[in-house]
Structures are given as C-alpha cells and as structure tokens.
C-alpha positions in Angstrom: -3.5 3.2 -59.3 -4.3 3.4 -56.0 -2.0 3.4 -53.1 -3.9 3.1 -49.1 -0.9 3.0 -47.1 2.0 5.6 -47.9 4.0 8.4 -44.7 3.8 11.0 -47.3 2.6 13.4 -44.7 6.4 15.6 -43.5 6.9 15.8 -39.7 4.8 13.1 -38.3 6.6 10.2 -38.1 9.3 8.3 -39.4 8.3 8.7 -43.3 8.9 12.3 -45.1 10.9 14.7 -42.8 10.2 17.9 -45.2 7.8 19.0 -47.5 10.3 18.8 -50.1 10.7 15.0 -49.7 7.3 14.6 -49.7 6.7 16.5 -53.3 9.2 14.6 -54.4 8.0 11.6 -52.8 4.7 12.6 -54.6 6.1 12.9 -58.2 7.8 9.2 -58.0 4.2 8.0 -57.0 2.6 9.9 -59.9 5.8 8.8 -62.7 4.7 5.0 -61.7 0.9 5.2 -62.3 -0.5 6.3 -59.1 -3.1 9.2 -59.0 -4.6 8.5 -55.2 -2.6 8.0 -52.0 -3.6 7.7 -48.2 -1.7 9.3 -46.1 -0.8 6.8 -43.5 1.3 8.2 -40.8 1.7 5.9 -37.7 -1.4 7.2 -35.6 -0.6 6.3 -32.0 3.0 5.4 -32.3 4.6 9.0 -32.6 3.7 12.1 -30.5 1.7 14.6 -32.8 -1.9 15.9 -32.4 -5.1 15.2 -34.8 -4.5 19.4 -35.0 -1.0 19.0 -36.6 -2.1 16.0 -38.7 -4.2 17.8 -40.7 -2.4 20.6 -40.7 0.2 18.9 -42.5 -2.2 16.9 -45.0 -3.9 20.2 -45.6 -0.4 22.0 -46.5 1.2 18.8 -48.5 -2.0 19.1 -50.6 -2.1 22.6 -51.4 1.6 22.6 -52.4 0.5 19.1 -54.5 -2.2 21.0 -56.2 0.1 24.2 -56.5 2.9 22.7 -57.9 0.0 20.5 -60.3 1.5 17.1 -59.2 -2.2 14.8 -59.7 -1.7 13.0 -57.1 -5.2 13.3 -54.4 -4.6 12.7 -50.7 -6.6 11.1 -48.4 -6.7 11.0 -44.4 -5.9 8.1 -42.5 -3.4 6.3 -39.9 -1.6 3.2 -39.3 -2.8 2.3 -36.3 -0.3 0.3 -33.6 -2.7 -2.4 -32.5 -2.2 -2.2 -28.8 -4.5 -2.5 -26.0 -5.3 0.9 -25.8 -6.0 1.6 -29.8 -9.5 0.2 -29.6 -10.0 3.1 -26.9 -8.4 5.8 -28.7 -10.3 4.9 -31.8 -13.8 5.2 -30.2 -12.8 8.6 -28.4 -12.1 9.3 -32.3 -8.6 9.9 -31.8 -7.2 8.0 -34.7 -8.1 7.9 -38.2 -10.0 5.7 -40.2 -8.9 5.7 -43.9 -10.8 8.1 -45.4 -13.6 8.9 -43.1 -14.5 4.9 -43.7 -15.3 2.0 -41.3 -12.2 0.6 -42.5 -9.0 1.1 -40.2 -5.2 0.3 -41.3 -4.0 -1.7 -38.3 -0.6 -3.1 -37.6 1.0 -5.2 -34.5 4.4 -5.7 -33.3 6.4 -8.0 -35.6 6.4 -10.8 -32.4 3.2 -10.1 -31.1 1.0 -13.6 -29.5 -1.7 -15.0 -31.8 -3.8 -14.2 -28.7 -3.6 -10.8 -28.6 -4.0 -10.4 -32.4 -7.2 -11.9 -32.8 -8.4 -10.8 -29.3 -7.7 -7.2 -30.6 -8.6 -7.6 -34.0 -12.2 -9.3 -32.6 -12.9 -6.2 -30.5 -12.9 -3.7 -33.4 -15.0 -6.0 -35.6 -17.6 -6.2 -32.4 -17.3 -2.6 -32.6 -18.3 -2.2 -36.2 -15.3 -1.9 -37.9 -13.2 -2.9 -41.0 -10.1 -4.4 -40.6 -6.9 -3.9 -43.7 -4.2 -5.5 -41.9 -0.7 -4.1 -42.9 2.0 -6.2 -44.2 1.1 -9.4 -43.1 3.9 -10.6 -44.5 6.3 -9.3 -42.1 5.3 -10.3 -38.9 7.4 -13.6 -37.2 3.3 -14.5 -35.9 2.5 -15.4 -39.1 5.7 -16.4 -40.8 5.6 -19.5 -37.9 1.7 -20.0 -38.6 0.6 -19.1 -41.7 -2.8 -20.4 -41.1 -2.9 -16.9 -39.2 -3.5 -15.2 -42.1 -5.8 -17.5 -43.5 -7.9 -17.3 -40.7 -7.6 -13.8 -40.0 -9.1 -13.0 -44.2 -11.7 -15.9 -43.9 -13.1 -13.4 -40.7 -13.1 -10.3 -43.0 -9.7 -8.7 -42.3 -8.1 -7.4 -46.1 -4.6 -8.4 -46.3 -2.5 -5.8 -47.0 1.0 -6.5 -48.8 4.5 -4.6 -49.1 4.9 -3.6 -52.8 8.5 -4.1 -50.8 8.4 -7.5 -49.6 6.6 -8.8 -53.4 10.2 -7.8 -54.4 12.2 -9.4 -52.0 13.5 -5.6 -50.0 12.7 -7.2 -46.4 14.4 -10.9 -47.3 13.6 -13.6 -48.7 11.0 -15.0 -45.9 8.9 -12.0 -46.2 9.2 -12.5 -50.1 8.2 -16.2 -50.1 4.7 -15.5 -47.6 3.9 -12.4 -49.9 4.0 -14.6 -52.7 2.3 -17.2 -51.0 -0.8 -15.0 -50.0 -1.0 -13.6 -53.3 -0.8 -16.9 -55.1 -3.4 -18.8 -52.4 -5.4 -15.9 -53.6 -6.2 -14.4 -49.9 -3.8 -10.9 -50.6 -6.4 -8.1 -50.6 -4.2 -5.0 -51.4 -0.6 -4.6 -52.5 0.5 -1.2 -51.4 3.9 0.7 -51.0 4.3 1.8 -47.4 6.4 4.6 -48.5 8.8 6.6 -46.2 10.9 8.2 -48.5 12.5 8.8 -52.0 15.3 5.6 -52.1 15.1 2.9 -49.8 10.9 2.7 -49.1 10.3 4.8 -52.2 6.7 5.3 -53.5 7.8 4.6 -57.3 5.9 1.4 -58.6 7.1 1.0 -61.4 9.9 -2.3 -60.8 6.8 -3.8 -58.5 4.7 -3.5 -61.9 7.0 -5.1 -64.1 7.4 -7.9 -62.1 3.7 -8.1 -61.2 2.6 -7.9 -65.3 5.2 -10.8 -65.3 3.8 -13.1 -62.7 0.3 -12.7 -62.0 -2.8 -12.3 -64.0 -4.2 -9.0 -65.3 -7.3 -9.3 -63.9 -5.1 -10.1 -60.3 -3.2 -7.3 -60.5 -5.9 -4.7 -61.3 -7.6 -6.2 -58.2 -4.6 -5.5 -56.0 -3.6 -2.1 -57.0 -6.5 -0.5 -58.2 -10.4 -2.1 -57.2 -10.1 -3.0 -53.9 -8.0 -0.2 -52.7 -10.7 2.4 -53.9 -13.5 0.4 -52.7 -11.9 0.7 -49.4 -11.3 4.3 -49.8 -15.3 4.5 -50.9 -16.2 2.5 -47.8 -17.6 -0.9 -49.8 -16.7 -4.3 -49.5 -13.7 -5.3 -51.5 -13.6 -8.4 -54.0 -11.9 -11.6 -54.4 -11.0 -13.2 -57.6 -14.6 -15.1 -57.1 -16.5 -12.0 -56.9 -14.8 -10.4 -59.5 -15.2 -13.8 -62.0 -18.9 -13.1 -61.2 -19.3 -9.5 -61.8 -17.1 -10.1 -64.8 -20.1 -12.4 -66.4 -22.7 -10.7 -64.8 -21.1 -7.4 -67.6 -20.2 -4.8 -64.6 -16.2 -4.7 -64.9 -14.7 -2.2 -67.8 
C-alpha cells in the first residue's frame, strides 16, 4: 500500500509533534499494509525552512530504518493554494512529491470556484501535475459538485480522505467521497495522517469497509497503482485504462 499524503514528519506542522509519535505513527501505517508514505507536511502554511524539512525527513528515516520499521519515506508538501504558491513553487521553494511534476495542492475549505481553477490553470500552464487533496471536504464543491468533475476531466487526480470514506468529517463529506469514488472520478484514497488516534495512519477499518464496498480491481487502483505511479512521475489510470491494460496481459 501506498500512502501520498501523510504529516509524519515531527516539528513541522500540525501532524507528529515528536519523533516518538511519528515511529509510532509509522508502525500503525506498517500493521495496516502500508510500506511507502509521503511525507506531506503543509509547505507554505507553517513557518519552517526547506533546511529543517529535510532535516527532519532525514532523521525520521534513519530512526525508521534503525528501529527496522519498513516503512520508505518520500519528500513532498501540501501546498496551500494561494496566490503566491505558484511563485514559491517556481523559486523551488515547495516540494513536489517526490522530486515529480506532480504537486499535492489544497485550498481553503470556502474558497471561489474562480480562484481554484484560475490557480489550478496556472500550474498546469506551468507544467505541472495537479493531486488535489480531499476534495471531499471543501463547501466549493459540496455546493457544486460538477467542480470536481470538471477539475479530473482537466487532469487534476482526486485525492480522498481514508477519513471522510468512513464518515470521521460527517456525513456530507462521507456521501461526496462516496460519490467520487462510485462515479469513478476518485484518483487516490489516502490517510492524511496527523497523529496516532484521531487522524491516525492505521488502514486497516478503511480496508475492511473498502473490500466490502468496492471492487478489487477499484481498490487496488486507489491505494496502491496510482499512488506509486504518482510517486514514479507517470500518468495514473482510470478503471478504463486499467480494463485495457488488464486485456492487453500487463497487470499482475
């Protein structure tokens, strides 16, 4: 399993505030199934420097590997979609995930429709990738769904809460979750962890009631293909594409 949106990283933001809680953090992550995990911490939304970012990746993965937890790190932000993120990002002062064209973007839960695809269209003119966090949860596209639609039919992956699928931020993020995955226009389900209880990395309930709900093949997709293609830089898949490489012999 493959989880691209996680604030493992201790320090930084509002996710892990000590190493300790992100080891443990990291075991719950590996006891449900995942082995690689970005390390998302809000890029331009806290004050910390690219310095102490890696600093703290660098440390959190040498106590990983020292303590033999399997789980593999790797770099990235969530990037608060503002009007000056578009600058910072060229000056290469936010992260990409994973040294990718692919950035991890998020807005303000009441943000205009304007603004989001105005912002959104300026990184794409700039040659990058767009995975849109939790979708889900903003009011934007709770009011106007066909947001969404139209934001994925323009290249954007959606990105959805492991959180929301289960109903953790009400029932209104539940039901558009569910409605992106079932419409088949959810990219990515992932577990914006924060910590060890409430935002917890541990997969395991979201599996259950994933394996009950969905198809294999869908749920493979969500938690394992298309977040390592993004991690790898290549175009993710829809349930089309994947029918076809299916027949075509290339899936294991």
């Amino acid at each position: 399993m493959v989880d691209i949106h996680s604030h493992i990283l201790p320090g930084l933001d509002d996710g892990a505030e000590s190493l300790e809680e992100a080891l443990v953090m990291a075991r719950l992550a590996v006891s449900s199934g995942i082995r690689h995990m970005a390390a998302t911490s809000h890029g331009n939304y806290y004050d910390y420097t690219l310095e102490e970012y890696r600093e703290s990746f660098e440390k959190l993965q040498s106590e990983l590997t020292r303590e033999k937890i399997p789980l593999k790190l790797y770099s990235g932000m969530e990037i608060f979609l503002d009007d000056d993120a578009a600058f910072m990002v060229q000056r290469k002062e936010l992260l990409s995930l994973n040294h990718t064209d692919y950035l991890l973007v998020e807005f303000p839960f009441e943000e205009s429709e304007g603004n989001v695809l105005r912002r959104i269209r300026l990184l794409q003119e700039a040659g990058w990738r767009i995975v849109l966090a939790h979708p889900e949860r903003y009011i934007f596209v709770q009011k106007d769904p066909e947001l969404a639609y139209y934001l994925a039919g323009q290249g954007c992956v959606l990105q959805i809460n492991g959180g929301s699928v289960l109903g953790y931020f009400g029932s209104r993020c539940q039901d558009m979750a569910l409605q992106l995955m079932d419409d088949g226009i959810a990219g990515v389900i992932a577990s914006d962890a924060h910590d060890t209880e409430y935002r917890s990395p541990d997969m395991n309930r979201l599996m259950g009631f994933l394996d009950r709900n969905f198809d294999p093949m869908e749920v493979k997709l969500w938690i394992s293909e298309n977040p390592s293609r993004i991690l790898k830089g290549m175009p993710v898949l829809d349930l089309i594409d994947r029918n076809t490489e299916e027949e075509k012999g290339k899936w294991k």
